[in-house]
C-alpha positions as CSV (number, residue, x, y, z in Angstrom):
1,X,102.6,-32.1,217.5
2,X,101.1,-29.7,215.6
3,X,102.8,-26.6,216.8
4,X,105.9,-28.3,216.1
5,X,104.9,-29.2,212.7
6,X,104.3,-25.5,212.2
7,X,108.0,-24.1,214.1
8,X,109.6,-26.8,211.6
9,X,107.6,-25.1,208.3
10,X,108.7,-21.8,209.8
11,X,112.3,-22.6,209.9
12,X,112.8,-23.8,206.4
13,X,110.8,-21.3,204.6
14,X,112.0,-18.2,206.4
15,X,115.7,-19.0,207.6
16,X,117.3,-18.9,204.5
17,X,115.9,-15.5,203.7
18,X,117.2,-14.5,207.2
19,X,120.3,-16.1,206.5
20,X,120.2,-14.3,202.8
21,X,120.6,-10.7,204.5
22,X,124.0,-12.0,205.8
23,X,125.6,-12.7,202.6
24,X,129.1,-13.7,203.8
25,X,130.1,-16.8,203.9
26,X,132.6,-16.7,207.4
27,X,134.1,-20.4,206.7
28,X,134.9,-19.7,202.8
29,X,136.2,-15.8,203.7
30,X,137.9,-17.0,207.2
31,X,139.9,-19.3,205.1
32,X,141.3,-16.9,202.4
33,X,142.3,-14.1,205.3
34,X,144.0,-16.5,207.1
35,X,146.1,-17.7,204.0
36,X,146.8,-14.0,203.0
37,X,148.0,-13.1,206.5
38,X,150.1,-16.4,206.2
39,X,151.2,-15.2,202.9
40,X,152.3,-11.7,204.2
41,X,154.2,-13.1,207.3
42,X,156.0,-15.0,204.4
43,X,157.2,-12.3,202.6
44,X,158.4,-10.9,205.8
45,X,160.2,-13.8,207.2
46,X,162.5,-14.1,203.8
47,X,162.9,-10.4,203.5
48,X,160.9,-9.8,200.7
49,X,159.5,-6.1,201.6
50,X,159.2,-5.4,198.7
51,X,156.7,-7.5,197.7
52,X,154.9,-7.2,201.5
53,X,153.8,-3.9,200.6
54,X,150.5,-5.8,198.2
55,X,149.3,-7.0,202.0
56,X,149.8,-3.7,203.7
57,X,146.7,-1.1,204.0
58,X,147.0,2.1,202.0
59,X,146.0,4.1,205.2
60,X,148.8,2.4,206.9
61,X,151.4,3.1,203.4
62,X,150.1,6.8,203.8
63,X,150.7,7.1,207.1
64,X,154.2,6.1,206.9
65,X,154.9,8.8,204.1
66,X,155.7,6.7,201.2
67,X,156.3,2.5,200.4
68,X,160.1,3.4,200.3
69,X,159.7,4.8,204.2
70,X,157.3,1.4,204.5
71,X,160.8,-0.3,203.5
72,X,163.1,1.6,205.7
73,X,160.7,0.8,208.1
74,X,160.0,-3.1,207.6
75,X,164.1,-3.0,207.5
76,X,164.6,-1.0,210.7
77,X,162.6,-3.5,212.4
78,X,164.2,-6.6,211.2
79,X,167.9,-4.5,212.0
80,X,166.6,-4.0,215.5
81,X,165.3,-7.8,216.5
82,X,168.7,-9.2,215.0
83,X,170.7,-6.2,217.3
84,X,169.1,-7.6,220.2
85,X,169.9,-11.1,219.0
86,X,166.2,-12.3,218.4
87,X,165.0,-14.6,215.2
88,X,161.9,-15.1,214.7
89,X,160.6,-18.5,214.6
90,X,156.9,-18.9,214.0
91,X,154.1,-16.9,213.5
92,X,150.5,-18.0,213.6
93,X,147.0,-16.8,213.5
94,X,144.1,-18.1,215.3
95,X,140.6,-17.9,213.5
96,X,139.7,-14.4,212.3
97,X,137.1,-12.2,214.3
98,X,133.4,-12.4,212.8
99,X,134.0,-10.8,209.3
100,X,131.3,-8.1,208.8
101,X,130.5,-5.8,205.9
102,X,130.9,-2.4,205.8
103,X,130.7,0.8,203.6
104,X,131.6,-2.1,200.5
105,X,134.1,-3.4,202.5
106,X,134.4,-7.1,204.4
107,X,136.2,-5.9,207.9
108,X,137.8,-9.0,210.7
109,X,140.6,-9.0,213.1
110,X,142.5,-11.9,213.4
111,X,144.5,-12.8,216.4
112,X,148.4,-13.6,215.7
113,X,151.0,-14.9,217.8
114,X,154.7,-14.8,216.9
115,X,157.2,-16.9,218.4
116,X,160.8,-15.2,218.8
117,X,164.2,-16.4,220.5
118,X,166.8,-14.9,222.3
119,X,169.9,-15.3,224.0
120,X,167.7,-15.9,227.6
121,X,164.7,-18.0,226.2
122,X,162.0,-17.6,224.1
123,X,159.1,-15.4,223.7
124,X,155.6,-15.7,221.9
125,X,154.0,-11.5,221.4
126,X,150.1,-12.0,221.4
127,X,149.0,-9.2,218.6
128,X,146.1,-8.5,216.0
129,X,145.7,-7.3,212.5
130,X,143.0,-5.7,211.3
131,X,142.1,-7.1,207.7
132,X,139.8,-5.4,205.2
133,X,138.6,-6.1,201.7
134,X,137.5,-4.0,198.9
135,X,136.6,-6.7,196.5
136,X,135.1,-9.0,198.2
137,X,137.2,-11.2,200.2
138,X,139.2,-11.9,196.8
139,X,141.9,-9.9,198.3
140,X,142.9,-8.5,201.3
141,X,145.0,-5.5,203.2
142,X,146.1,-5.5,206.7
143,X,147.1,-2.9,209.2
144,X,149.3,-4.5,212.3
145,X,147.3,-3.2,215.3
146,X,149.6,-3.7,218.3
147,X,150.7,-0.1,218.6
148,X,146.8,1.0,218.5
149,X,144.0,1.6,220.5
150,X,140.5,1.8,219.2
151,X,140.2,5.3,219.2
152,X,143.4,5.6,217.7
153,X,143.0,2.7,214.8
154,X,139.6,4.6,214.0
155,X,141.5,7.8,213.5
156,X,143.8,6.0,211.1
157,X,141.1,4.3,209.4
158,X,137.6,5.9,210.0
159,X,135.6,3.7,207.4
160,X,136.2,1.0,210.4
161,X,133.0,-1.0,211.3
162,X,131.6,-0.1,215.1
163,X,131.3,-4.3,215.4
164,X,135.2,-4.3,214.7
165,X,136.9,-4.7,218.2
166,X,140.3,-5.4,218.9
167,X,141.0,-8.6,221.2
168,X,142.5,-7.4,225.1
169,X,145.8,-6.7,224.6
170,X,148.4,-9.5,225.8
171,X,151.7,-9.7,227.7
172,X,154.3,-11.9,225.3
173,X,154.5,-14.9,227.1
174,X,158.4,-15.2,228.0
175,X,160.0,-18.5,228.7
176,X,163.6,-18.1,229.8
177,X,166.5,-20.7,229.4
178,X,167.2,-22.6,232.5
């Protein structure tokens, strides 16, 4: 009884300093990512590029030359799913990756899934962003990482965490009309 007595008195006077050394709170933070990812897919869906560009890394922006090539870009996209006769539908994001700190940055991943349909059925792509933070967790940036690898994601943006992993890539899941 005693050595119980004494694990219990261990636990409450030295977890919260262990828990103190891991000052993020994943609930609070996993909530605001999710609703800025949301947010972003938003502005997308109603064609408001424009305004996109706020949730949209600065490595990425530099990478693609400029926000006006962002645009162009964000525009040649949309031009090529309606081409091919897909809308999308839906998108959605599972819970973000464990959100760790790094360099003054919060870093996650966070699983999304959009739901498009065609002329022969429909089709759900199984993708991740990477989302990172400069202030915080107030606000946050995100870099679509479906066209990267690690190695190459880390080349674009090599203040990325070593915890940071990318989820397997995914087929789309394809349901055709009957």
């Amino acid at each position: 009884m005693r050595k119980i007595i004494m694990f219990v008195l261990a636990a409450v006077l030295f977890m919260p300093g262990l828990m103190a050394q891991d000052d993020i709170n994943q609930f609070e933070l996993s909530k605001v990512v999710s609703a800025s990812a949301r947010e972003m897919t938003a502005l997308l869906s109603t064609g408001k590029n424009h305004e996109c560009l706020q949730y949209i890394h600065p490595a990425r922006l530099q990478a693609a030359g400029s926000d006006e090539n962002m645009i162009k870009k964000l525009n040649a996209q949309n031009e090529k799913l309606l081409a091919e006769g897909a809308v999308i539908k839906a998108t959605y994001y599972e819970q973000p990756s464990k959100i760790v700190r790094n360099n003054g940055e919060l870093q996650c991943t966070i699983p999304q899934h959009t739901e498009l349909t065609t002329a022969k059925g429909r089709v759900i792509t199984h993708t991740a962003l990477l989302a990172i933070s400069k202030d915080n967790g107030k606000s946050w940036k995100f870099v679509d990482a479906s066209n990267f690898d690690m190695a190459s994601l880390r080349k674009l943006y090599p203040n990325l965490s070593p915890r940071i992993t990318l989820p397997p890539k995914q087929k789309p899941s394809v349901f055709n009309k009957e």
